[in-house]
N, C-alpha and C positions, 0 to 999 in steps of 0.2 A: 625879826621875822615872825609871823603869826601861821600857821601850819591850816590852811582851811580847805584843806585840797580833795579830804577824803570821801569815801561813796558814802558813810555815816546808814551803813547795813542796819547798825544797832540800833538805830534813830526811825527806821520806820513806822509809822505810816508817812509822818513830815517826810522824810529825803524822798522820798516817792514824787514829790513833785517839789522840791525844793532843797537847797544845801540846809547840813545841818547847823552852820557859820547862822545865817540868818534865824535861827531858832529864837523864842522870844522867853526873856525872864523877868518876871516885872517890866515889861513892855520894853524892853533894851535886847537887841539881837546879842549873842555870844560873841560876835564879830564887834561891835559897837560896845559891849563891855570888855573884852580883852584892846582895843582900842584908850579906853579912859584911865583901865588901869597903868597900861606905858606910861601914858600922859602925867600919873600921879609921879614918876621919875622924870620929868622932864625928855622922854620920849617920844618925838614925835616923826621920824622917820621913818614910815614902817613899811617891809615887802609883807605882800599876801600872796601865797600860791592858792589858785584857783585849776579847779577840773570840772567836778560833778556842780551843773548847776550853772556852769560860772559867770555867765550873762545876767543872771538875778545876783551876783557878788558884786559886780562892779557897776551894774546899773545903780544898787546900796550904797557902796560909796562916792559913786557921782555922785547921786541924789542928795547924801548928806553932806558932800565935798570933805570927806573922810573924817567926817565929826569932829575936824579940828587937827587934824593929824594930814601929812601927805604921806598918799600913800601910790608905793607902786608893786604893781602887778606882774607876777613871776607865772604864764600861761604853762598849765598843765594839760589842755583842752585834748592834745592829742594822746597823754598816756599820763593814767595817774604812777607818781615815781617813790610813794613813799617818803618818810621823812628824813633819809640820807639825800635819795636820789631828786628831793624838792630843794633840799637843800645847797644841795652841790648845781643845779641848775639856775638858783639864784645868785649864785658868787658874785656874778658882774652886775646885780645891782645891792650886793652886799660891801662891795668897796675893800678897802685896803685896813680897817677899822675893826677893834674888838666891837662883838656885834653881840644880842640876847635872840633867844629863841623862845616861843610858847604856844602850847596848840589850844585851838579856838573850842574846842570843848571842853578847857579846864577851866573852873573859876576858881582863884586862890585870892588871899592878900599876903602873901609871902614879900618881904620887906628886898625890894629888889638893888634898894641902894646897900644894904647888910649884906646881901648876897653878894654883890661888885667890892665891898670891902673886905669881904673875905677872898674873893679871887685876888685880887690886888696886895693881900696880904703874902698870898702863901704861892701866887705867879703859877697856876699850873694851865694845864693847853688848854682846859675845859675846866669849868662848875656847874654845876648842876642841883636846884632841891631838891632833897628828899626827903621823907617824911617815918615815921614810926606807924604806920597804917598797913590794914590787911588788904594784899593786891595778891590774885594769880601767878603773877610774874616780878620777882624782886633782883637788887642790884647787891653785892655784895661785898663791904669793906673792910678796910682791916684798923687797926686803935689811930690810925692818921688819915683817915677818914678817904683814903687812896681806893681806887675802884678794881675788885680785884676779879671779878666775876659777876656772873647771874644764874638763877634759876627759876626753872619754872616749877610751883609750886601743885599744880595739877597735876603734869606728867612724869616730876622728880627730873628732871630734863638741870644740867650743869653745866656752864659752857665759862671757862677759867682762864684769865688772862695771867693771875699772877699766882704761882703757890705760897697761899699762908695760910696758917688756922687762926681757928676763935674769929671768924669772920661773922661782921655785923648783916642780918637783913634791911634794904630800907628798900620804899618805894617810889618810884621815877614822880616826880613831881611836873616834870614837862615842861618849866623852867630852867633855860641853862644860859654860860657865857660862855662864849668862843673866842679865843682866839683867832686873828686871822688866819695863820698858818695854817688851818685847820685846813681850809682849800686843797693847800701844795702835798699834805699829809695824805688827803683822801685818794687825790690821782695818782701819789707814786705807789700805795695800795692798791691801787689798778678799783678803785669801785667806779661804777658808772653803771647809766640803766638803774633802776628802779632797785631800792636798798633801804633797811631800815638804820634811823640814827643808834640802835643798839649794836648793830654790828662795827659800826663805826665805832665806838664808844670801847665794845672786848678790845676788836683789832688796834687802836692805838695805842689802850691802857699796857698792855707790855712793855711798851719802850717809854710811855712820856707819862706826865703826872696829870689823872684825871679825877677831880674831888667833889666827894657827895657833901650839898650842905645840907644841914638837918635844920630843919624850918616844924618839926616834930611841936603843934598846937594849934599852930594858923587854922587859919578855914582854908580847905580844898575840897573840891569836889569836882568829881567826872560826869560830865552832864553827857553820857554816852547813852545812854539809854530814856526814853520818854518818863520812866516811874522818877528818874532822877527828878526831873523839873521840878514838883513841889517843895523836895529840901532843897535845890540849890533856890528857889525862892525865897526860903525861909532862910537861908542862909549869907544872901544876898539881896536885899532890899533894892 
């Protein structure tokens, strides 16, 4: 699932009349390169949640018959729900399968089959990149790379799933694997309505095993704001 549902504030003047999904980098929309990279894994199933815009999303992938990929549409048109509450509203066309998730204003090359053998290795409900980079807001683990926490780094703001010390910072890379269970998990948590996947993510870390993989070299980059464009250009051909 590809996460393109957002009002993309930071992104003005573009989102003013356009999603920030369709934003162009080296003439490829962020939507059309988070597309190529799945593809680089053999990837080609993909949900898009659309809201702001969403008529120029999917007129985009008619037009290019989803660059190679099928893709279906998880409508946000009446309330954007965030990236729990996008999530959890797509389940029935997420199917019964371990599923990846990535939002349309990251570009990385984070090795997505490395990351599924690491999931696969150590079976926990969730994996997730992260990275050794300076972000506002970081996730926080312990020497087994288990998610024990976050904080916010502007407000000192702490919010603790597991108590341990000598805990590591990393930052959310916005590539993750799901278990399917993760569905059944969310509703007996009672989330629903509009929620972010970080509350998701404290809220289950208590009881089930949620693992940061450090992907700490790759290229990433948050193409959230307009000055972004020229390094993620240069950084992505």
């Amino acid at each position: 699932m590809i996460f393109a549902a957002g009002l993309g504030t930071r992104f003005k003047p573009w989102t003013d009349q356009h999603p920030k999904a369709l934003a162009r980098i080296n003439g490829k929309s962020l939507l059309h390169r988070n597309i190529e990279y799945l593809q680089q894994y053999g990837i080609r199933d993909v949900v898009v949640n659309v809201h702001h815009f969403a008529d120029q999303i999917i007129a985009a992938v008619n037009e290019s018959t989803g660059w190679g990929s099928t893709i279906h549409i998880s409508d946000e048109r009446d309330e954007v729900l965030e990236t729990g509450g996008g999530l959890l509203k797509a389940a029935p066309l997420l199917g019964n399968e371990r599923f990846i998730t990535c939002n349309v204003d990251i570009l990385t090359d984070l090795d997505i089959s490395t990351l599924i053998a690491f999931h696969e290795t150590h079976r926990p409900l969730i994996s997730f990149g992260v990275t050794d980079r300076p972000s506002s807001r970081q996730f926080l683990f312990d020497n087994t790379n288990q998610l024990c926490g976050w904080k916010n780094n502007q407000t000192g703001e702490v919010k603790m799933a597991r108590t341990k010390h000598d805990l590591t910072p990393r930052s959310y890379s916005c590539v993750a694997v799901f278990e399917p269970e993760v569905f059944s998990l969310m509703r007996s948590h009672d989330f629903s309505g509009k929620f972010s996947l970080t509350d998701v993510y404290l809220r289950l870390a208590t009881e089930h095993s949620i693992l940061g993989f450090d992907h700490s070299g790759d290229r990433l980059i948050d193409v959230g704001k307009p000055e972004a464009v020229e390094k993620a250009q240069a950084l992505f051909p």
